[in-house]
C-alpha positions as CSV (number, residue, x, y, z in Angstrom):
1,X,8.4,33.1,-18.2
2,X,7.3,29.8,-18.9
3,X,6.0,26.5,-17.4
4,X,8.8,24.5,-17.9
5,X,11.2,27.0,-15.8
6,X,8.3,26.7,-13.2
7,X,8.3,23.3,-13.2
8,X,12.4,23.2,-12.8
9,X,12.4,24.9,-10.0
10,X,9.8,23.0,-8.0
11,X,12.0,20.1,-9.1
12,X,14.7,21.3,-7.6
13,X,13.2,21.8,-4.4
14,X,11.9,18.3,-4.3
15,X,14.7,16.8,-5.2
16,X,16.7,18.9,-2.2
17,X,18.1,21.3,-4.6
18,X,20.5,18.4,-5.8
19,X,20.4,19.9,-10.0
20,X,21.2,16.3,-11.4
21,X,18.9,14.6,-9.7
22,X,15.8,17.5,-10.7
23,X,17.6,16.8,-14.1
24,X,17.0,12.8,-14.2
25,X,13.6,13.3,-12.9
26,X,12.8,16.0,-15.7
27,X,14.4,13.5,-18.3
28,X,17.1,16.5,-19.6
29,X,20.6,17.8,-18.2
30,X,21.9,19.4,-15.8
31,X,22.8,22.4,-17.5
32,X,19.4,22.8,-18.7
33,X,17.9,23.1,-15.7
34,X,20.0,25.3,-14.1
35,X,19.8,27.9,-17.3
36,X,15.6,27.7,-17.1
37,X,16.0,28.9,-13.0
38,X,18.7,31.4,-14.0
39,X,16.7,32.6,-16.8
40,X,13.5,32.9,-14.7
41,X,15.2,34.8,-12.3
42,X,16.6,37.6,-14.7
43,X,13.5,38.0,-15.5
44,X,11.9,38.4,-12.3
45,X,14.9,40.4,-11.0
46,X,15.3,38.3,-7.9
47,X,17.6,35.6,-6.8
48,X,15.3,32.3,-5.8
49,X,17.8,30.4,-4.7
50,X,20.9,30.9,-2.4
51,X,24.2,29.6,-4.1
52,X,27.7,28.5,-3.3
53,X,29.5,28.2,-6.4
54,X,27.3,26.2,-8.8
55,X,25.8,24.3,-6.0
56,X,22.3,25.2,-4.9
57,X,22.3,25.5,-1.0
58,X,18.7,27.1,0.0
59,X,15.6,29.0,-1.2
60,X,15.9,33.1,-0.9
61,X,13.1,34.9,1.4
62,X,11.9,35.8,-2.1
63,X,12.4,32.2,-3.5
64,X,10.1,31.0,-0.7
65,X,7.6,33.3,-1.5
66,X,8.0,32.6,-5.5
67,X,7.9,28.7,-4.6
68,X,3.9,29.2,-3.1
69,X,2.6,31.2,-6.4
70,X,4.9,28.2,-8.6
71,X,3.0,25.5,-6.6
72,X,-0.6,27.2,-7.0
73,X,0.3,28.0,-10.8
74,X,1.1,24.6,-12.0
75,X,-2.0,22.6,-9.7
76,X,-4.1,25.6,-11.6
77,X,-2.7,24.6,-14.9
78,X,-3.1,20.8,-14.3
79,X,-6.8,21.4,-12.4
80,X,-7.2,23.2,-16.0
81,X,-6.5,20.1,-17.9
82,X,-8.4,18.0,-15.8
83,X,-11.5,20.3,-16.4
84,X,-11.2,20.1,-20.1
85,X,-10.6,16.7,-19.9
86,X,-13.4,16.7,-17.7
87,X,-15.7,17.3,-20.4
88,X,-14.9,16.2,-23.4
89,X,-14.6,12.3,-22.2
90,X,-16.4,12.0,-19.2
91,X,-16.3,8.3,-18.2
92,X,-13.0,7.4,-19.2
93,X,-9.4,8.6,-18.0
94,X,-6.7,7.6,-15.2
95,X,-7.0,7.5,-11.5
96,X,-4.1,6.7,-9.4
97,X,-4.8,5.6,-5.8
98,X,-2.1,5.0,-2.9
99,X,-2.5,3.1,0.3
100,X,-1.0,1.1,2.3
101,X,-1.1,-3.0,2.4
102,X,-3.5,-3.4,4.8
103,X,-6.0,-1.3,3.1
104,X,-5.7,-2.5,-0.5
105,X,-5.7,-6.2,0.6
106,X,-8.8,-5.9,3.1
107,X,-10.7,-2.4,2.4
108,X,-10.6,-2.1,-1.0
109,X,-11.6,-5.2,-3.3
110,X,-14.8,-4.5,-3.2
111,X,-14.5,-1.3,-3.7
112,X,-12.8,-1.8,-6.5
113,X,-14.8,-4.3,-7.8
114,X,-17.9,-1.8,-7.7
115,X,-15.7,1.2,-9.7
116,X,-14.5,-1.4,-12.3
117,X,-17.7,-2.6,-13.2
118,X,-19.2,1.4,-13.5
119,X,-16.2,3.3,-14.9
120,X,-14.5,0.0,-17.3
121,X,-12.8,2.9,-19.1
122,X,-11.1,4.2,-16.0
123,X,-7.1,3.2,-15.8
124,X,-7.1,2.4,-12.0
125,X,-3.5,2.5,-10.5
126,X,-2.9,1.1,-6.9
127,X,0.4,2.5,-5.3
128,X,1.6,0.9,-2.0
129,X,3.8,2.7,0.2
130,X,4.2,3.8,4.0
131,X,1.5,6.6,5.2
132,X,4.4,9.1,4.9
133,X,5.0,8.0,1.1
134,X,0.9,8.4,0.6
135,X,1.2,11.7,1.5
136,X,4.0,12.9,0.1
137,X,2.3,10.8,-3.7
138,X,-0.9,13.2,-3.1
139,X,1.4,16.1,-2.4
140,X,3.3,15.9,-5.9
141,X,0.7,15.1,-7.8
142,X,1.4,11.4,-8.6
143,X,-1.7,9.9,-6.9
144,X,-5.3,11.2,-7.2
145,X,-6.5,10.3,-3.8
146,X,-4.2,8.7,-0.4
147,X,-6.1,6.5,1.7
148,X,-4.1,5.9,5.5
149,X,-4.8,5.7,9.3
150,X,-2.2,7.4,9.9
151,X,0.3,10.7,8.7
152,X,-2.3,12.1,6.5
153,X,-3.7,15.2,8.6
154,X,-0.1,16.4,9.9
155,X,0.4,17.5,6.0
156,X,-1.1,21.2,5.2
157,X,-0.8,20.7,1.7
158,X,-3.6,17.8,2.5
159,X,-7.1,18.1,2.9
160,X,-8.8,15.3,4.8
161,X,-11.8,13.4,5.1
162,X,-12.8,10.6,7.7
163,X,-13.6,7.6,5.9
164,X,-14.4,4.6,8.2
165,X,-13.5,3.5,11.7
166,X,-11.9,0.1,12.9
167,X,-10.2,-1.3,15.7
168,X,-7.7,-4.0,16.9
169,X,-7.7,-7.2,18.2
170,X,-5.3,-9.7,19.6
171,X,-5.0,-13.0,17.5
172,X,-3.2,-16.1,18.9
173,X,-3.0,-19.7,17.7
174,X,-5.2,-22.2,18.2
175,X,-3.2,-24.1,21.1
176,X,-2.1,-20.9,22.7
177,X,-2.5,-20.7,26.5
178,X,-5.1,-17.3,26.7
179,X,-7.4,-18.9,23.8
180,X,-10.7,-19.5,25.8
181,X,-10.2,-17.1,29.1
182,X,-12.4,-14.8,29.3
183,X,-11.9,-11.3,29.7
184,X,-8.3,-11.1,28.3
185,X,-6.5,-7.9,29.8
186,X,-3.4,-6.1,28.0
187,X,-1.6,-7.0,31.1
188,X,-2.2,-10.8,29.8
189,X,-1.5,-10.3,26.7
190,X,1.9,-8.2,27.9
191,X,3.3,-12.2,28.9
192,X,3.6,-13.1,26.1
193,X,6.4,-11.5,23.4
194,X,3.9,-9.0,21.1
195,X,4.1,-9.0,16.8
196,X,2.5,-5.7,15.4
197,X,2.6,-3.3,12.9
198,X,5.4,-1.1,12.3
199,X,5.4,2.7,13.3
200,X,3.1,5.2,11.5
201,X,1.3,1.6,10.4
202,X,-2.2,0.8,10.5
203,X,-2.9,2.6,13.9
204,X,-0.3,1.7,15.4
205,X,0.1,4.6,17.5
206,X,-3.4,3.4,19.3
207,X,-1.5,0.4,20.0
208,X,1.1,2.1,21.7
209,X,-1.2,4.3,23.8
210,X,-2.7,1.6,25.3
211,X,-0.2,-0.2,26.6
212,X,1.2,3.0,27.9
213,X,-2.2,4.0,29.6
214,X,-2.0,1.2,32.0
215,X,1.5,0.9,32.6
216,X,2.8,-1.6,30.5
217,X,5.6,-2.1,28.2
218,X,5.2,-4.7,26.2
219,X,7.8,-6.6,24.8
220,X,7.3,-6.1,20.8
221,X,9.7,-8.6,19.6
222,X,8.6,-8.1,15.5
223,X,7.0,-5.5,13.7
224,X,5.9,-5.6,10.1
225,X,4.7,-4.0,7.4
226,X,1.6,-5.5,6.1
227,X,-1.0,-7.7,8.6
228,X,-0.4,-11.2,6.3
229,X,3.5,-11.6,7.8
230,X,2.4,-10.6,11.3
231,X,-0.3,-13.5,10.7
232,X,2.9,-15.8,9.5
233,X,5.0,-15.3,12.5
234,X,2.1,-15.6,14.7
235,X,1.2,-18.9,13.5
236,X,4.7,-20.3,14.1
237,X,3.9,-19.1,18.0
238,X,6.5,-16.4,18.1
239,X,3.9,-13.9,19.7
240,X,0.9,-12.6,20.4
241,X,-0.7,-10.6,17.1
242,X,-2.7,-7.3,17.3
243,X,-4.2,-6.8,13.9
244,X,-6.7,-4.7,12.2
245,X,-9.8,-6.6,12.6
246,X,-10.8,-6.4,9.0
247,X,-8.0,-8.1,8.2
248,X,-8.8,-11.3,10.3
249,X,-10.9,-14.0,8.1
250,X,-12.4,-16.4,9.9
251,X,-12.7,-18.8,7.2
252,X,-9.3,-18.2,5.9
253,X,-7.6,-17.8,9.2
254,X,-8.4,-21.3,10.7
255,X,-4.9,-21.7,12.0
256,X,-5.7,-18.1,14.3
257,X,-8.0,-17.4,17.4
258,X,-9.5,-13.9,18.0
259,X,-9.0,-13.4,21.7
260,X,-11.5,-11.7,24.0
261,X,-10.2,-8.2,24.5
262,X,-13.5,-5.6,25.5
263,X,-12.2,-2.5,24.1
264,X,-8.7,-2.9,24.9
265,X,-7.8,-0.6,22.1
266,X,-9.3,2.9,21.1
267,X,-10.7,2.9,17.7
268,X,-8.8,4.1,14.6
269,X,-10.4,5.6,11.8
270,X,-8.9,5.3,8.1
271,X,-9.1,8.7,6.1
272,X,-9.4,9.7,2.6
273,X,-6.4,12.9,1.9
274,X,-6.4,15.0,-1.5
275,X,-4.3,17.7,-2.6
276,X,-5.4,20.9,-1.4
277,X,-7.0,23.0,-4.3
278,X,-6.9,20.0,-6.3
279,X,-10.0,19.1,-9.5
280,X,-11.0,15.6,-9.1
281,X,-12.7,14.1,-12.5
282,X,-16.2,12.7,-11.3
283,X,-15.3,9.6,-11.1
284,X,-12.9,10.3,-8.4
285,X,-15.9,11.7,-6.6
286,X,-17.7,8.3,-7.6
287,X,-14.8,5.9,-5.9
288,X,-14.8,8.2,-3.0
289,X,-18.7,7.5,-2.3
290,X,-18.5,4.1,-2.9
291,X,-15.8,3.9,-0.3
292,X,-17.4,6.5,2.2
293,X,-21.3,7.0,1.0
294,X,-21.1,9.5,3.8
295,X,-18.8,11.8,1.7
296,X,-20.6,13.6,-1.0
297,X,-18.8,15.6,-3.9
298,X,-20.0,18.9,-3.1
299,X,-18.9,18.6,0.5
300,X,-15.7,17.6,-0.8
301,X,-15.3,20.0,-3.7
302,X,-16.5,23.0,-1.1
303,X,-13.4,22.1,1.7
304,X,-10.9,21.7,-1.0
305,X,-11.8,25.3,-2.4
306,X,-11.7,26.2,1.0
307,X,-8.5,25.3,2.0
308,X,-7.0,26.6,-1.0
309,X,-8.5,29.9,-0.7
310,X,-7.5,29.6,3.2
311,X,-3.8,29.2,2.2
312,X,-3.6,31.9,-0.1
């Protein structure tokens, strides 16, 4: 037994037991891969995967079971590197962190800023992607840390921490009819055609609640992905905006009024996920803080043992 027949089978199960595509990821063939997982089970004397010809169709009660130790064996092994690492260059390394638009364009320059200007040896990667694509990043091991609003804590595998609250607001232009009432209502706002986020997007499931909590449907004519095209289309007057309020700049949105809205929407608050049983170098403890001073390493480090040692 060996780790590289570990690591082909957990391959193969991301990759929906399709052998060529575990093969591309892996960078070898087909045929390789499918020897290491025929090999590894001779020698464990059971069958990990159910078969129909040559084509790999499910995992075997026993594969499922073998599947959890592979998982907890290869985050041992790279927890392992990332200790020695740890120690023999303290202040220098990789750290790969994925959010979502709205987050990396309003939440995190400063952030950023700050870690740069401790850790300049640190590689810092950004990865953009939906909350689902976060999650599933943290999962496999490609990003250190997934910062979201939303998805994060429906993942087991995912340990989460609350990082910072927020909440929406209602932007308009300048010469739009409801700029100067007071006390704008949803049901005012639900005139006028709506622009928001897209599902699973930057609370946009607060959004939805709502409008549904009093009754109204509103009539969301655009979504998007990111707050700077809802901003776009809003300033052409095709709707109404509701935006994350930290992404509203006075001084850069001139063009956009912030209507009056008194807790229309319930607040949403943005969380930090990590990969259950996972080591995080210190200065992955360090960008945490600086993002969340509430959140402390040992706090951190104790729940992530936890959950590991829950799961098991």
């Amino acid at each position: 037994m060996n780790f590289q027949q570990l690591r082909y089978v957990r391959e193969a199960v991301r990759q929906n037991l399709n052998l060529t595509e575990a093969a591309s990821a892996l960078y070898t063939s087909q045929s390789g891969v499918s020897k290491q997982i025929k090999d590894l089970e001779d020698e464990l004397g059971v069958d990990v995967f159910v078969r129909r010809g040559k084509r790999l169709t499910g995992l075997t009660e026993p594969g499922k079971a073998v599947l959890q130790v592979i998982e907890r064996m290869l985050l041992d092994a790279e927890n392992l590197r990332r200790v020695a690492r740890q120690f023999a260059d303290q202040d220098s390394g990789h750290l790969v962190v994925a959010t979502t638009h709205t987050q990396a364009r309003y939440a995190l320059p400063q952030v950023i800023k700050q870690f740069t200007s401790v850790y300049p040896k640190v590689h810092l990667a950004l990865r953009q992607g939906s909350p689902r694509q976060i999650a599933q990043m943290v999962i496999d091991g490609e990003a250190d840390i997934g910062i979201t609003t939303e998805a994060l804590d429906r993942f087991p595998d995912i340990v989460t921490f609350p990082c910072y609250s927020w909440h929406h607001v209602a932007v308009v232009p300048k010469a739009h009819p409801l700029v100067g009432r007071e006390n704008v209502t949803l049901a005012d706002i639900a005139e006028y055609p709506i622009i928001t986020y897209d599902g699973d997007f930057t609370g946009r499931s607060h959004v939805d609640k709502a409008f549904a909590e009093q009754g109204l449907v509103p009539d969301i004519v655009l979504t998007a992905l990111d707050t700077d095209v809802i901003k776009t289309y809003v300033e052409l007057g095709l709707g109404v905006g509701i935006v994350a309020a930290m992404a509203v700049d006075p001084r850069k949105d001139q063009d956009l009024s912030v209507l009056a809205l008194d807790n229309a929407f319930e607040p949403s608050t943005t969380r930090i996920g990590l990969r259950r049983g996972a080591f995080l170098r210190s200065y992955a403890y360090r960008f945490i803080e600086m993002l969340a001073p509430a959140l402390k390493e040992r706090e951190i480090s104790t729940q992530l043992r936890e959950a590991l040692e829950f799961a098991a």
